[in-house]
N, C-alpha and C positions, 0 to 999 in steps of 0.2 A: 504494500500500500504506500501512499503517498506521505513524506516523509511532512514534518510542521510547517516548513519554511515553504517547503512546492506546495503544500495545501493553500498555503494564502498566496503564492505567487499566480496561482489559478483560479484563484475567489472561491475554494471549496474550504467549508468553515468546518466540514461533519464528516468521518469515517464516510466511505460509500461502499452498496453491494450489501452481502450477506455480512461481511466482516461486523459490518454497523450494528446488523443485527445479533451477530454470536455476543458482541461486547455488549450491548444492551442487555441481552436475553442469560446471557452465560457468564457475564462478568470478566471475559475473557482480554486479554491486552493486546492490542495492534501486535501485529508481527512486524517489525522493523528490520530494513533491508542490509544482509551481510556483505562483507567484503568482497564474499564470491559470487556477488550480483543478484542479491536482492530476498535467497533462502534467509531461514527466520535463523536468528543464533551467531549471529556478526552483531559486530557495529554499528552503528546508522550511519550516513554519511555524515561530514563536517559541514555545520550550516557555513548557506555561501556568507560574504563580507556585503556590505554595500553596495560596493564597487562591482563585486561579482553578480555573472546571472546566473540561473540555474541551469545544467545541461540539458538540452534539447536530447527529450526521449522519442525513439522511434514512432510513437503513439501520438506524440505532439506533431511529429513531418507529415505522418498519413494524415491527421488533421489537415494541416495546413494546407496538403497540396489538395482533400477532397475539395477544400474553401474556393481554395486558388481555381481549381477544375472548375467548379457552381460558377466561376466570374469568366470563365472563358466563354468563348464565341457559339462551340459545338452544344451547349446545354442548353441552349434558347434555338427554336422554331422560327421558322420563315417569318410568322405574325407577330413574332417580339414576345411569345408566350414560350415561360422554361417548360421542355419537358415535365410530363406527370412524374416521373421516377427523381429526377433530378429536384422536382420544387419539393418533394418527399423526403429528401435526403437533405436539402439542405432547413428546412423545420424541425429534422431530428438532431442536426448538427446546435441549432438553439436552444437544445435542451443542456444544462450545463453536467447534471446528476448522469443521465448515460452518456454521455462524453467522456465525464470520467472512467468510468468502468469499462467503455472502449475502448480507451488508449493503454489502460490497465492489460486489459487481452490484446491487444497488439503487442504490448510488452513482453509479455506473456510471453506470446507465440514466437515471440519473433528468437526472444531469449532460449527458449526450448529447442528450435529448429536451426539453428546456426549452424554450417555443413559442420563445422570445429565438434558439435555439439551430438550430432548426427553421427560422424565420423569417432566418436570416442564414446559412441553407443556399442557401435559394432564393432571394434576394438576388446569391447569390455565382455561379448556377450558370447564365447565361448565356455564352456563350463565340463569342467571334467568328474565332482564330484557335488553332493548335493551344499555342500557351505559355501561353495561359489556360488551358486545362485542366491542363497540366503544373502551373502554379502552385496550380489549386487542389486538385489530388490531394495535392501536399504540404502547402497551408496548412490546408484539410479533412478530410483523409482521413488523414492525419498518412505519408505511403508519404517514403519512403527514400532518394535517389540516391548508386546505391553503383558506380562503375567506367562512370556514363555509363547506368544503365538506372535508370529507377524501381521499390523492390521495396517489398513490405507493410510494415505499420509492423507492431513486435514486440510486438503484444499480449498486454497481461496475460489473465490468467484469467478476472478481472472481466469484463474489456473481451470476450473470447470467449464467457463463457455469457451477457452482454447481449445480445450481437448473434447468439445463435444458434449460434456455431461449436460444434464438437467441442474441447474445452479441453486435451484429455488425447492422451497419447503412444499410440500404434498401440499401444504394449502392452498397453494396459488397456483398450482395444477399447472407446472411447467412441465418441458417435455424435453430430449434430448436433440441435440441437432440434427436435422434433417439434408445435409447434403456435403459436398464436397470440402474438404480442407483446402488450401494452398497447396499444399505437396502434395493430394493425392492429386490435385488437376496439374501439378506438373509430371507427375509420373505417369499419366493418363491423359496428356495430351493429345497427343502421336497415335490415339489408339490401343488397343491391348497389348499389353507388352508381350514379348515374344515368349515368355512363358507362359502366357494368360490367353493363347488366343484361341487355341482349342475349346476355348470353355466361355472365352467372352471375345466375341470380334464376331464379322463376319461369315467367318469360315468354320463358326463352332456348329457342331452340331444340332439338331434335335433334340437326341439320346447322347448323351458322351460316355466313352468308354474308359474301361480302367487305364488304359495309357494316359490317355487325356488326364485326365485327376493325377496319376501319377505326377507325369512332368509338370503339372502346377505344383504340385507342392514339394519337389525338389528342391528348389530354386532357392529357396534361404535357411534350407536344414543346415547345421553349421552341428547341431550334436545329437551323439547318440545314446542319450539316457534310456534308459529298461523302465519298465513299468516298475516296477522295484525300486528303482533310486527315486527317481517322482515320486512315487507313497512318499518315501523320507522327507520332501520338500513339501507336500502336502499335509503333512501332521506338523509341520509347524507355521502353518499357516490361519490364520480366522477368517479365509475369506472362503469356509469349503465349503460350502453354503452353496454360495456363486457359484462355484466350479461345477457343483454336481450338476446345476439344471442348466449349464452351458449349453444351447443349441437343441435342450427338450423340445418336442411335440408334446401335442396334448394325448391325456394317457389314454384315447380314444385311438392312435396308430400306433404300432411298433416302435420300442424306443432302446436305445442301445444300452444293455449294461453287460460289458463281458464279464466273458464266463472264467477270463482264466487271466490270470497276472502274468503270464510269460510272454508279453511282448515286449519285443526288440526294433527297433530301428532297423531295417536293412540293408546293406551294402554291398556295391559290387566294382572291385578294381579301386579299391580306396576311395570313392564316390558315393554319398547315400542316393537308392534308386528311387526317393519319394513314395515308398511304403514300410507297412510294418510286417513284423511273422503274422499279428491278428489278420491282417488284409487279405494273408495269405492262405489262410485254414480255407477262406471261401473254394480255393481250387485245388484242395487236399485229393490225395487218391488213398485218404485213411476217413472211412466211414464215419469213425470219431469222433478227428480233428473237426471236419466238416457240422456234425453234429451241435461241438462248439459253439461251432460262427453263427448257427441258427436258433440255436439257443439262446443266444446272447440279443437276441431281437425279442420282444414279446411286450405284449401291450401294457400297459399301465403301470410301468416302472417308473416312469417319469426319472426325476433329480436321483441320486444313487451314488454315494464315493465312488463305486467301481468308473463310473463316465468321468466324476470329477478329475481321477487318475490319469487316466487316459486321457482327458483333455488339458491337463495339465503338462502332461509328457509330450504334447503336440506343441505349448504355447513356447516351454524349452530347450525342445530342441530346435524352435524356428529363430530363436532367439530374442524372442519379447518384441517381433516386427509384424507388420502387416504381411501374409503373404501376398496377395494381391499388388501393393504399392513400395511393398519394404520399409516403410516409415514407421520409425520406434514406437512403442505403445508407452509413451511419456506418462499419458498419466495410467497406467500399472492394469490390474485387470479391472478398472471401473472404465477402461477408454477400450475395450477389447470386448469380441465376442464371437460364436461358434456361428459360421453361416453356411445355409446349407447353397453349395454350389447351383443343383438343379431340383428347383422346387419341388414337394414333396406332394400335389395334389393330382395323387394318382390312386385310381379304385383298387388297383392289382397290387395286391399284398406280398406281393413275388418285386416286384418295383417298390415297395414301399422299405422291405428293409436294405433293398440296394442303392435308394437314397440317404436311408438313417446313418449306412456306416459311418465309418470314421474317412475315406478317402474322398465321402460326397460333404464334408464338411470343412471350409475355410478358417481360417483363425484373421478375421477382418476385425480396422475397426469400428465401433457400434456406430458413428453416423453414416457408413458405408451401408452399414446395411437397412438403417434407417433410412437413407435416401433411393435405396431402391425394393424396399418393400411397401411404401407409400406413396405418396403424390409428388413426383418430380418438380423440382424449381419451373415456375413455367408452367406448373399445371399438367402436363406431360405423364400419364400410367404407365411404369413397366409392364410390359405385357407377365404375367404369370413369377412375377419375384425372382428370374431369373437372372444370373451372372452376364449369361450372352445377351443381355438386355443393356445392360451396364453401359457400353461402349456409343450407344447412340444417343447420351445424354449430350445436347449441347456443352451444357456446364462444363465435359470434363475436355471440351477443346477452347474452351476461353471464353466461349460467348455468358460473360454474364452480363451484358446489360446494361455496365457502368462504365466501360472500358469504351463505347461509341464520342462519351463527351469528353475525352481529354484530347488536347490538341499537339497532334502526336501524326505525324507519317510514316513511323517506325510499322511494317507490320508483324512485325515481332517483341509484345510486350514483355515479354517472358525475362529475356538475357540479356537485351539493348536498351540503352537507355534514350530520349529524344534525338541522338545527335546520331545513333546507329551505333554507340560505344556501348564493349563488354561492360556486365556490372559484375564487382564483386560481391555486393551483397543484392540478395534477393527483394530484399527490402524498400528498394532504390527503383525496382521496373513498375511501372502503371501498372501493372495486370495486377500484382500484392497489392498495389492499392485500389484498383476497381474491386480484385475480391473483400479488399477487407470492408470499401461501399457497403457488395452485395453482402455478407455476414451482418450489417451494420443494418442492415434492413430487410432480410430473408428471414432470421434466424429464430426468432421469436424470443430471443434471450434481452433483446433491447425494446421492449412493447411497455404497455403499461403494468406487467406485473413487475417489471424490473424498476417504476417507483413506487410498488409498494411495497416491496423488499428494500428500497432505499429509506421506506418511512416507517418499516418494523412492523407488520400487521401484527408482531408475537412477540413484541418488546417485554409488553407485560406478563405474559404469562408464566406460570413459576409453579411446580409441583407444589411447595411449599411456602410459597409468600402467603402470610396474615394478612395481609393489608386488602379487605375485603373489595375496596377499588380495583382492585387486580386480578385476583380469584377467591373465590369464597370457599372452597374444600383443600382441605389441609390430609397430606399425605401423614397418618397417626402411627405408621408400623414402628416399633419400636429401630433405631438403628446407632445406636450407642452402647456400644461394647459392655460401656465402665457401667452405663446404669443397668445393666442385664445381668452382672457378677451377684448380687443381692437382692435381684426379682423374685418374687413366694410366688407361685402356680397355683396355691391351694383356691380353687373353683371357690370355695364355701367361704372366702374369706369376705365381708361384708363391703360394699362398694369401690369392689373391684370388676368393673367392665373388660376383663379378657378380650370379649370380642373385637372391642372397639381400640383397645389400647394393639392388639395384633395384627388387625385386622381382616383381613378374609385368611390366614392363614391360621385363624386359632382353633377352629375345627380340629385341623392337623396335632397342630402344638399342644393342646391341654392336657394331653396324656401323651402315651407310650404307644395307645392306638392299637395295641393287641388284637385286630377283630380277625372273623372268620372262622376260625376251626376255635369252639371253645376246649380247652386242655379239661379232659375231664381225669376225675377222679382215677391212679393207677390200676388199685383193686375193683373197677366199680364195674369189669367185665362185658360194658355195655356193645350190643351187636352191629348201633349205628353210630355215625360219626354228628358229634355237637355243632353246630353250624355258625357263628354272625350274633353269637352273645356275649364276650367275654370283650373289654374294651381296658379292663385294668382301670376301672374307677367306680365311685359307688353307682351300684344299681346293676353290673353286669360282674361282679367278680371279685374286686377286694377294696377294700378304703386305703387311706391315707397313702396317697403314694410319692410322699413330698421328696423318697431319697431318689426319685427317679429325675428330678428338677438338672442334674449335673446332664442329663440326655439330652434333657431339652432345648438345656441352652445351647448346647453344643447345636443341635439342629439348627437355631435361631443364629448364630456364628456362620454357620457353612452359608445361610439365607441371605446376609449379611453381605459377605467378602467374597462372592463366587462373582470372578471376576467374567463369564460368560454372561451370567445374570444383571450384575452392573451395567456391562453395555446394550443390551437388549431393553434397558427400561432407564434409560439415561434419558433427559430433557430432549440432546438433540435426536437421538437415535427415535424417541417416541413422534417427537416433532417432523420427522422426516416420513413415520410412517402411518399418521393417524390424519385424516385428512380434515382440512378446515374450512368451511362450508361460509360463504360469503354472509350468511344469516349469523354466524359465531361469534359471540363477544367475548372479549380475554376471560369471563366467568366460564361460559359454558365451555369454551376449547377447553379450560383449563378443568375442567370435570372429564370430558372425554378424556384427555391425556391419563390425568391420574386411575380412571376404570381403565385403561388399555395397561397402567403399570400394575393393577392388579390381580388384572387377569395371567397378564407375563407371570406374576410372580407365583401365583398362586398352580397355574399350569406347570414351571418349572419345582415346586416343592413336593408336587403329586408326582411328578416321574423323579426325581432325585433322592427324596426322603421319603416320601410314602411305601412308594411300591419296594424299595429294599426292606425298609424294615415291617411290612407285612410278610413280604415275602418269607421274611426268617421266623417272623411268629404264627406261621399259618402250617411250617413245617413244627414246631413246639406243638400247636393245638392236635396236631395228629403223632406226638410221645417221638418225633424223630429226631428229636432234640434234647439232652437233658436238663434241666434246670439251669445246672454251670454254664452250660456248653452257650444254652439263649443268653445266659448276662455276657459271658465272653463275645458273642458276636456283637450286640449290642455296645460294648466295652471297645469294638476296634471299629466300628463305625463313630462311634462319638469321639474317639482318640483321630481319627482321619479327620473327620469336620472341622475339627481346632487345628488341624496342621497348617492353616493360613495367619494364625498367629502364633505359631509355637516357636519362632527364631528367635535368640535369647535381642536379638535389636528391634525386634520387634515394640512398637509401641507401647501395644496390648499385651505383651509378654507377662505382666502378675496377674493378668486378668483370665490369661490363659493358666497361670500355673493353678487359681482359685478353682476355674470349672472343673480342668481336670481334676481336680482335687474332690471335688463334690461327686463327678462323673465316677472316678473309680469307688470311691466309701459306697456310690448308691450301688454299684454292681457286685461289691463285693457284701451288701448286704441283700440284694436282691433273690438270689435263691434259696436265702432261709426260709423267706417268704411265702416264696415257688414251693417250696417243699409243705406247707402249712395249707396252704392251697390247692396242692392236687393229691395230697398224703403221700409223697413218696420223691425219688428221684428224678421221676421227669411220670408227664400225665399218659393216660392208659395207650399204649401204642397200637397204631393200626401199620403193620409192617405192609413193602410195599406189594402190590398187587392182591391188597387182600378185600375181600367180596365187601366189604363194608367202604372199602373209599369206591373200590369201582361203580358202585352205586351212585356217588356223588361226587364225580368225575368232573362235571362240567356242572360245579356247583357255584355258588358265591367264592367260597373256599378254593376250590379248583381251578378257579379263574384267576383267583391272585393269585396260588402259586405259579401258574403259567405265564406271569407276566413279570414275575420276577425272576431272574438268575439264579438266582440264591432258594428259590420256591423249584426252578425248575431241574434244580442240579439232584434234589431231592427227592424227585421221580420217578421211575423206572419207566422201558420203551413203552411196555405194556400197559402202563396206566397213563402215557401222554398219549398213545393212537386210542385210547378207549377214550379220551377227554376229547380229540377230534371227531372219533366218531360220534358221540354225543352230540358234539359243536355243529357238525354238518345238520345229523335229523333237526338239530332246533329252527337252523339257516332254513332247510326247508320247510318246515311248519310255516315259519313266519313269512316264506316267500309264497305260498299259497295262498295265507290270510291275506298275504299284499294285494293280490289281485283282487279280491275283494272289496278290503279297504285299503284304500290309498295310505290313508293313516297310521297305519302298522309298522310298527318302528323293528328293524334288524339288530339280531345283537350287535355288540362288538366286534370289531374284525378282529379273527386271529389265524386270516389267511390272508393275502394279498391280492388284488386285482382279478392276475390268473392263475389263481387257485395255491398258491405257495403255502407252505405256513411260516407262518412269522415269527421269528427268533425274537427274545427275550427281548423289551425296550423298541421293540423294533416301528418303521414309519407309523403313523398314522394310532397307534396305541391309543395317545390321549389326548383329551380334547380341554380347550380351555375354559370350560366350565363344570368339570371334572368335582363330583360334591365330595369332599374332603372329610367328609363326617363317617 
């Protein structure tokens, strides 16, 4: 951003862009520009003297010469009337607020792209083990290690409509760019480049063949990472999220997830041949192998590590580049994305997974393919979302529209400057300036939501501001450590609101939660299994269970500091994802926000904390556990939750040594307990496959254990294909009932799309309103 002194030497009095807004809304402090040209974490420049002026930045020259351009001869008509585009440009150029933020992305861009800059991209982007890439995501890509994962670096504004992104908060319903860069219309001047033309030019085909795909993506393989070393780069990543659903279809067609991690890059003559060993199973003469490749297609797989892998081992070994255009992906995987070469709208399911592979899919980026799966600049439909479509965009041979009014005889804007002299910077030819016009006025990034993100429509909002001017619902979950060391849990203790002081997670938290299988009596001989009574507090099973309080908090610690959880339910990350409806006053957004952090929160403590420790006390309720054995698990669960603050430099380190301290005395008093309550060592055992559980297989009980690990490790084959078989006749009952009534709600899924079963924790399990009681 704009340094004190340039701010008033341009009459801008107030931060501009989102920045305005992060420091309004976040509290956050300008990023001031370093030595090494403007990244946060330098110095600021030296304000000038009196005498001195401030340097003339690139973003000020495209200015000046749009102006200079508006005053020449070519932007006014025969009748002395300016052009409609040109008296359009120069009314935005009178706006002072996006002026700024243009010259800003000029900056931007201009600073990103410098052949120097370009050229020490690809220098850098060879990689022989997985820490070089780590290193160069952070030395490049500028990403983040924050708790042990790599995440995006926090771009500016600039930095976002340069590289194409949506700049602007879900509320204001911005959108990504929709067409050409600068460098992709110089790489794409000429037409399809000679690796690309089989697939996008004239001469492409219809149907393209695997050669075709091949020699596209040749062309900037530089390594040959294994599906194996990728995993490694991908577990230390937070963006796997992204990766997975790179390039998904809906889970209505075939979607790629392999079957097998032994892919390899291929090579032939010290040359990679632009495919993989996967690509290769398709023309196997082993039954098998082939079996594989067809395997690895199947409907409703959608998003899935296995693809994020694989498409991660693509973006690596091209070298973090366009293949299409070979221009760096600057700004990291939010400026990147999987496009399928030849469109996917095809009936024959024989063609559909020969589209989904992996050699019918580009590693472009995302305004690429935004500009040609939508409305071409000009209004202009690609026919059918196709690559061989690409090359007939006016745009990408110069014609945008601005480049008609500068008074120029050069016909090559590109490389010449007015006089017909080479330039050496790109910065310096009309045509960077006509495009950066046409950006200046295409792009939707400089319209009116771009001031109302200069005026903060979300200044005031605040999970936690009092100030009832602001927002009137205050986030109440407890989140201080220190005062949670000496919080009583005792329910019966008089005007104490639990629910309200936890809030929607006290359901969870007020006990141990024991339900499902009640632990009955060891001698008590009984034939069936106790079902969904036993909760560990009064009314289902025992009183006073104040020494269990060291458990609890421990849960409330992991709820706390789970640093996945933290940004999932952070101001801007909810701000980015809850949308804000022009009818919303800082009150009511700020109520949506906080229910959308509740729901997060409360959906993540039901798969993190819930279902583990059901899972292990539903095995206890059926005697497969002994009394010791349940505090011990519970003992190394609640010893793991505290492990966020267990380093002696840790803050909270007495606060940690206290719970542990509570947490062990309660479990090491706990099975006296247990033993008073079931009479014996552990409660009456139903060993496994015996006629009493197989009865209530696909019970309440039976359900938890199935969805926990820990529930499921404690099963035998025989009694989880008896709990599907259950599972399936329920499916069908209630798919019968369905045609009937529409109304008729399906169980749970504990099979997948097409018919899988789902492993422990596995997609779609739980849902965010998930009743915690």
């Amino acid at each position: 951003m704009f340094s004190g002194w340039l701010k008033e030497v341009q009459g801008i009095e107030e931060p501009v862009g989102l920045e305005a807004v992060r420091q309004r809304v976040l509290g956050e402090e300008p990023e001031q520009p370093s030595l090494r040209g403007g990244e946060s974490g330098g110095l600021p420049p030296t304000p000038p003297t009196s005498e001195e002026q401030p340097q003339e930045t690139v973003g000020d020259k495209i200015v000046g010469r749009l102006r200079s351009m508006l005053d020449g001869p070519k932007s006014v008509q025969r009748n002395g009337n300016m052009y409609a585009d040109a008296k359009k440009l120069q009314e935005r150029l009178a706006m002072p607020g996006r002026v700024g933020v243009f010259k800003d992305v000029i900056n931007k861009y201009h600073e990103t792209h410098t052949q120097s800059n370009i050229d020490d991209w690809n220098a850098s982007n060879s990689f022989e083990t997985p820490d070089e890439v780590i290193q160069f995501l952070q030395d490049k890509v500028g990403m983040r290690m924050i708790n042990g994962k790599l995440q995006p670096k926090d771009y500016s504004i600039a930095e976002k409509i340069a590289f194409g992104m949506n700049p602007f908060p879900q509320g204001l319903n911005g959108r990504e760019y929709r067409g050409a860069n600068f460098h992709d219309i110089l790489a794409l001047r000429n037409g399809a480049p000679e690796h690309a033309k089989r697939i996008m030019s004239g001469s492409a085909q219809d149907e393209m063949n695997y050669n075709d795909r091949r020699k596209f993506h040749q062309k900037y393989l530089k390594n040959g990472f294994s599906y194996d070393m990728a995993e490694q780069v991908y577990n230390m990543l937070g963006v796997q999220s992204q990766l997975n659903g790179l390039g998904a279809p809906p889970g209505t067609k075939p979607t790629l997830k392999p079957k097998t991690t032994d892919i390899e890059q291929l090579s032939s003559n010290g040359e990679f041949t632009g495919d993989t060993s996967f690509d290769q199973l398709r023309f196997s003469d082993d039954p098998e192998e082939r079996q594989i490749y067809e395997d690895s297609f199947k409907q409703g797989n959608g998003s899935s590590k296995e693809r994020g892998i694989m498409m991660l081992q693509k973006i690596i070994n091209s070298g973090f580049v366009d293949e299409l255009t070979g221009v760096p992906f600057f700004g990291g995987f939010d400026h990147l994305t999987a496009d399928h070469i030849e469109n996917r709208d095809f009936p024959d399911e024989r063609r559909l997974v020969e589209l989904e592979s992996p050699q019918n899919m580009a590693i472009i980026a995302r305004n690429l393919n935004q500009m040609k799966s939508g409305e071409m600049p000009g209004g202009d439909k690609l026919d059918k979302d196709t690559f061989n479509k690409l090359f007939q965009s006016d745009r990408f041979k110069g014609k945008l529209g601005f480049e008609q009014f500068f008074d120029e005889d050069s016909s090559d804007f590109f490389d010449l400057d007015g006089d017909g002299n080479p330039l050496n910077d790109f910065a310096d030819s009309n045509m960077f300036a006509a495009w950066a016009a046409y950006r200046f006025m295409n792009s939707a990034h400089f319209e009116d939501r771009l001031d109302q993100a200069l005026e903060g429509p979300n200044a005031n909002v605040s999970l936690d501001d009092e100030d009832d001017d602001e927002v009137t619902i205050r986030d109440d979950f407890m989140n201080n450590i220190e005062d949670l060391v000496g919080f009583d849990f005792d329910l019966k203790k008089p005007n104490l609101d639990l629910r309200k002081f936890l809030g929607p997670q006290a359901g969870m938290l007020d006990s141990v939660n024991l339900t499902k299988f009640k632990p009955q009596k060891a001698n008590s001989g009984a034939d069936e299994v106790a079902e969904n009574s036993w909760r560990g507090q009064s009314g289902n099973g025992y009183d006073s269970t104040g020494f269990l309080d060291g458990f609890r908090k421990a849960m409330i610690v992991k709820l706390m500091k789970d640093p996945e959880l933290a940004t999932s339910t952070s101001l801007e990350t909810l701000m980015a994802d809850v949308k804000r409806t022009n009818k919303d006053t800082n009150k009511t957004y700020g109520k949506k926000l906080l229910a959308e952090k509740q729901k997060r929160r409360k959906a993540w403590a039901n798969k993190n904390l819930k279902i583990p420790m059901q899972g292990i006390a539903a095995q206890y309720g059926l005697g497969r556990l002994s009394n010791s054995e349940l505090a011990e698990k519970f003992r190394e669960m609640g010893t793991d939750y505290l492990s966020s603050i267990a380093d002696e430099d840790s803050d909270h380190y007495s606060s940690h040594q206290t719970i542990l301290e509570q947490l062990n005395q309660g479990m090491d008093h706990w099975p006296s307990v247990l033993q008073t309550v079931v009479d014996g060592d552990r409660p009456l055992e139903f060993l496994q496959n015996s006629p009493a559980f197989m009865k209530v297989a696909y019970s309440e009980g039976g359900r938890q254990l199935m969805k926990s690990q820990a529930g499921r490790d404690s099963m035998s084959k025989e009694e989880i294909d008896r709990f599907y078989e259950m599972y399936d006749e329920e499916v069908n009952v209630r798919m019968k009932e369905k045609e009937k009534n529409p109304r008729t709600t399906l169980p749970e899924p504990f099979r997948s799309a097409d018919g899988e079963r789902l492993p422990a924790f596995g997609e779609n399990w739980l849902t965010s309103d998930t009743d915690l009681l």
